[in-house]
N, C-alpha and C positions, 0 to 999 in steps of 0.2 A: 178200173173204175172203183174198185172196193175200198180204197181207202181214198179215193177224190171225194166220194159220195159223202164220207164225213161231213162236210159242209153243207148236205144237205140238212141234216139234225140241227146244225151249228147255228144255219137261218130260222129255224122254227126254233130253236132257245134264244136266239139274241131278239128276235119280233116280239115273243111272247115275254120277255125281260121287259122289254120298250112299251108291252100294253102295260102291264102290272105295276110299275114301278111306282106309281103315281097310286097307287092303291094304302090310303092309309090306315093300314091293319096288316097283322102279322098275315094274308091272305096276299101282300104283295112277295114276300119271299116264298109262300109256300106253292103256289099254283106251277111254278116252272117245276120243280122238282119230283111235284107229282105227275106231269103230264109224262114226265121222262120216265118217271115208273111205270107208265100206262102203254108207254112203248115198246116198254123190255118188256111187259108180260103178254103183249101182241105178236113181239116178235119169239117167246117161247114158246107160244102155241101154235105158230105154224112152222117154226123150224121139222116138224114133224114132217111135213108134208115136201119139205125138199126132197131129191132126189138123191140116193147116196152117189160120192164119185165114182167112176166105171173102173180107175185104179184101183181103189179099194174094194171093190166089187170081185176085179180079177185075184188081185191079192187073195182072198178070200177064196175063191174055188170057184164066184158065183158067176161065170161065162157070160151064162145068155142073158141075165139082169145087165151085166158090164153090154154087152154087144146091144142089146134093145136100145139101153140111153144113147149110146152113142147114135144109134139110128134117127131115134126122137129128135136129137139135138141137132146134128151134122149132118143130115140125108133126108130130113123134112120127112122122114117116116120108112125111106126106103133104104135098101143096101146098096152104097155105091162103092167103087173103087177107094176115095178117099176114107172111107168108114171100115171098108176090108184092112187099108194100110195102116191105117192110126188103132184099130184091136190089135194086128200083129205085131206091131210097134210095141203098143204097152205089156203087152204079154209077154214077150220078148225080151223086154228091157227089166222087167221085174222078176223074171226067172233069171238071169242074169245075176243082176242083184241080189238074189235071194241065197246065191248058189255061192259069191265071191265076198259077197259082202257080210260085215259086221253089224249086229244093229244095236248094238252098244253106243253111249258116249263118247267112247275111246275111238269108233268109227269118225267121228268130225276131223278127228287132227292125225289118223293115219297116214293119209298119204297127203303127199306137196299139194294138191290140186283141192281136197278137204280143206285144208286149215289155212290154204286164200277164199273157201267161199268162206269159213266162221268168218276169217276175218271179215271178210264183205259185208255178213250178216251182224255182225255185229257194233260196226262201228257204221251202217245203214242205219240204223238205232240211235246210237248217239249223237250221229250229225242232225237227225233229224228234231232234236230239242234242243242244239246246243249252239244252232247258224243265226241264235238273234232272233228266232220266233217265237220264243219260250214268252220273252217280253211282253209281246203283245198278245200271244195266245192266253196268257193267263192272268198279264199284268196292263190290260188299254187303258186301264182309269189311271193309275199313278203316271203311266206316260202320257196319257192326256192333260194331266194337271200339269206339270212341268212345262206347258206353254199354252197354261193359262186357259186351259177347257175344262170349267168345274162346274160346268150344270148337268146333273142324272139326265138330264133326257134328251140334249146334247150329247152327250158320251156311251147312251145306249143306243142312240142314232145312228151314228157313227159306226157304232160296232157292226148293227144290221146290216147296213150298204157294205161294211169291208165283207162281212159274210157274202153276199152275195156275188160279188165279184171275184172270191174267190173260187167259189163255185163255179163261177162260168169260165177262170181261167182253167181249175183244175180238169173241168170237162176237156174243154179243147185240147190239153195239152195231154189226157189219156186217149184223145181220138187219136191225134198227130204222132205219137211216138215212135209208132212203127214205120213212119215217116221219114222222123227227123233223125232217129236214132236213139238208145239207148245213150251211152256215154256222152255226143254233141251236148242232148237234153241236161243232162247233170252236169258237166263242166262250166258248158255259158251260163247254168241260173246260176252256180258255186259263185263263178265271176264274176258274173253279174251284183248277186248281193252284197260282195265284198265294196262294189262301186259304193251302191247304193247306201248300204252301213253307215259308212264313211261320210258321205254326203249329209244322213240325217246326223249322225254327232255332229256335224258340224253344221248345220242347220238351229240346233238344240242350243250349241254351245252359245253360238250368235241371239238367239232370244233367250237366254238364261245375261247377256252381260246387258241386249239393248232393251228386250221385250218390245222388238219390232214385229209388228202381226203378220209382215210380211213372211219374216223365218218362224213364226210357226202355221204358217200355209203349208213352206217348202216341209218342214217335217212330214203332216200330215199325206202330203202328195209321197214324201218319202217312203211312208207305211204303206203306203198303196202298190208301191212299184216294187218293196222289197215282197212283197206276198206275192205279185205278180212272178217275179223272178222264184221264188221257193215252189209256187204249184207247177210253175211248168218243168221243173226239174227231181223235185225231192217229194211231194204228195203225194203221189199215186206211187212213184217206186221207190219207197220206203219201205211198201209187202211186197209188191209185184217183182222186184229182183230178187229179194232172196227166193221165191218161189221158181220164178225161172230157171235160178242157179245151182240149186240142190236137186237132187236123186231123192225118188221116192223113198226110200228107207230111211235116209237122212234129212226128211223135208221138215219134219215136224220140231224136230231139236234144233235146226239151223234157225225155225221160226224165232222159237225159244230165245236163241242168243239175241237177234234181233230185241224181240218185247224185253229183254234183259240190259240193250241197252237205251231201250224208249223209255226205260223204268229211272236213269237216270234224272228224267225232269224231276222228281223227287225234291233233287237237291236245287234246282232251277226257283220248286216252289215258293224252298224258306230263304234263298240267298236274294234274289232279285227283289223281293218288295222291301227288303232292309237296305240295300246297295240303291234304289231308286230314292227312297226318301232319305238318307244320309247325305249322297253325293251327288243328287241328279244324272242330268246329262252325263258325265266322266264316268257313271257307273258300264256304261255304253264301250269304255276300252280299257277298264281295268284300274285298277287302285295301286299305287306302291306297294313295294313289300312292306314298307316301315307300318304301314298305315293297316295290314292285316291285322297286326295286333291287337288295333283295337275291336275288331268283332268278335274276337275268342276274350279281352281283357278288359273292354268296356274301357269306364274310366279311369279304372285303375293299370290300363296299358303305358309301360315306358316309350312315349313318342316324344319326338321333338320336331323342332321347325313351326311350319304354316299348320302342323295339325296337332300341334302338343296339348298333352293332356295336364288333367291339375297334380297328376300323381308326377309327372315328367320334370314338374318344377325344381328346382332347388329348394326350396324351405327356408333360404336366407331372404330374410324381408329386405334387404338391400335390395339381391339381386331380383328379385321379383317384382321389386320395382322400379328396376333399369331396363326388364323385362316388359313393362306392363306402357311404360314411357315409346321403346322402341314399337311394339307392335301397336301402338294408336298414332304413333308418328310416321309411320309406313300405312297402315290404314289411310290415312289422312292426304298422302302425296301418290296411294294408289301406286306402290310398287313394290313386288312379289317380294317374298323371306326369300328365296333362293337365286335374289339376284347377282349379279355382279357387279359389284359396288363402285363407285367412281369415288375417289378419297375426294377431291377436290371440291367437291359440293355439301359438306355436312362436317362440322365440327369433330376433334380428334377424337371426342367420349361418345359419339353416335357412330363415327366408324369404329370403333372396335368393337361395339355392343353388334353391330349388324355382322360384322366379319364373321364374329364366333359365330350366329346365327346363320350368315350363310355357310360355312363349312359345315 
């Protein structure tokens, strides 16, 4: 539930966006951010009053504080068999631990069985900003405009309802786990959004060439079912597995790797709102390699073809405007630079300008 419950925060910032927005005065951007402060310092002053864990309790020396919580929590007050096994369990297992084990860094990639949970731990992390929710976690308005949804109070609307539904799937889907299983849960929503991805580019790509409202309905349903698909698989055990999979000695460093690679959306931040308003839709599977260059080299990148730049030109005023002739005469008959050209339909000085183009 700890990291599902996100979503709870997520509905009271997208609602409170949705009232404020329409507020004209610097009092519409400021109000969400303070309310979020008003939360963190709600939640500092009772963190006081949680309970310490009973591991770290026993860790510590401190028995009968560890043995009471567990009583509190697990035995409704009383000492039962279940409460006797799970003290000597932990007790047990962390003198163990204490005795074999390293509590070093170096403890993560010691042995074979370590350095598949980092891995776990850590690339739990990365998949979890990098499966295509990065987009719409931090970027709904730019994908909203790309088929044609540009009113603020529409597109904070929007947000709300996706908020809330994810909430309700992420709950159900940290009830059922123990259910359905750990792995079943990740593999079908992995599969699942791979479907779905797919679906919305190509949903996208279709109201990017017709601006039929039909295919940006089907987007919109798209966004719906891919978040469907990520809470029931990736939300909640994004923490909840590395915790299960690591040894108290090494829980807190495997967390680490984890938040080290959630820390990745970093680059998610400044890459996607440039790749959405450059290339829309297509930024959705990737860009050529040729065409990288121009985000490290601007204008001044050597491209050619469908994306050439002014630096990419020749400099011969002939050819640039044999150049400038062929791409408004393919503009104009609506067929791609990188086609395959048929000689028999266009004059012998338009097939060779197009040839060299297309190779």
């Amino acid at each position: 539930m700890y990291n599902s419950n996100w979503y709870f925060g997520s509905i009271i910032a997208a609602w409170v966006t949705f009232g404020t927005i329409n507020i004209n005065s610097s009092w519409a951007w400021r109000i969400p951010p303070m309310l979020q402060g008003a939360v963190a310092i709600i939640q500092i002053s009772l963190i006081w009053l949680v309970p310490e864990s009973p591991r770290y309790l026993i860790n510590k020396d401190r028995y009968e504080e560890a043995l009471e919580i567990l009583k509190y929590y697990h035995g409704e007050g009383v000492m039962t068999d279940f409460v006797a096994v799970e003290y000597l369990e932990i007790k047990e297992t962390l003198a163990l631990e204490k005795e074999y084990g390293n509590r070093g860094w170096a403890e993560l990639f010691r042995t074979p069985g370590n350095r598949k949970r980092a891995l776990i731990c850590y690339i739990q992390g990365v998949f979890s900003q990098w499966s295509g929710n990065g987009l719409i976690s931090y970027y709904l308005v730019p994908v909203l405009e790309t088929i044609g949804i540009t009113s603020s109070s529409e597109q904070a609307g929007l947000n709300g309802g996706l908020q809330i539904w994810n909430y309700i799937v992420a709950v159900w889907a940290a009830f059922h786990i123990d259910r359905i299983g750990r792995r079943p849960m990740a593999l079908g929503s992995t599969g699942a959004m791979i479907v779905i991805f797919t679906l919305w580019t190509v949903f996208s790509a279709r109201y990017a060439d017709t601006h039929d409202p039909g295919m940006g309905t089907g987007v919109l349903v798209m966004i719906f079912l891919f978040y469907t698909a990520f809470n029931c698989g990736w939300q909640g055990l994004v923490i909840a597995y590395p915790v299960e999979i690591l040894p108290y000695e090494i829980r807190a460093k495997g967390l680490q790797l984890t938040f080290f690679g959630i820390s990745t959306n970093v680059i998610n931040q400044y890459v996607n709102p440039v790749g959405i308003q450059n290339i829309g839709w297509r930024f959705y599977i990737g860009i050529p390699l040729e065409e990288i260059a121009k985000l490290f080299d601007g204008k001044d990148a050597n491209v050619g073809g469908g994306a050439v730049t002014d630096h990419a030109k020749t400099g011969n005023t002939e050819a640039d405007v044999e150049y400038t002739e062929h791409e408004h005469y393919w503009k104009d008959h609506k067929r791609p630079f990188n086609q395959t050209f048929p000689g028999h339909d266009m004059d012998d000085r338009a097939w060779e300008i197009c040839k060299g183009y297309a190779e």
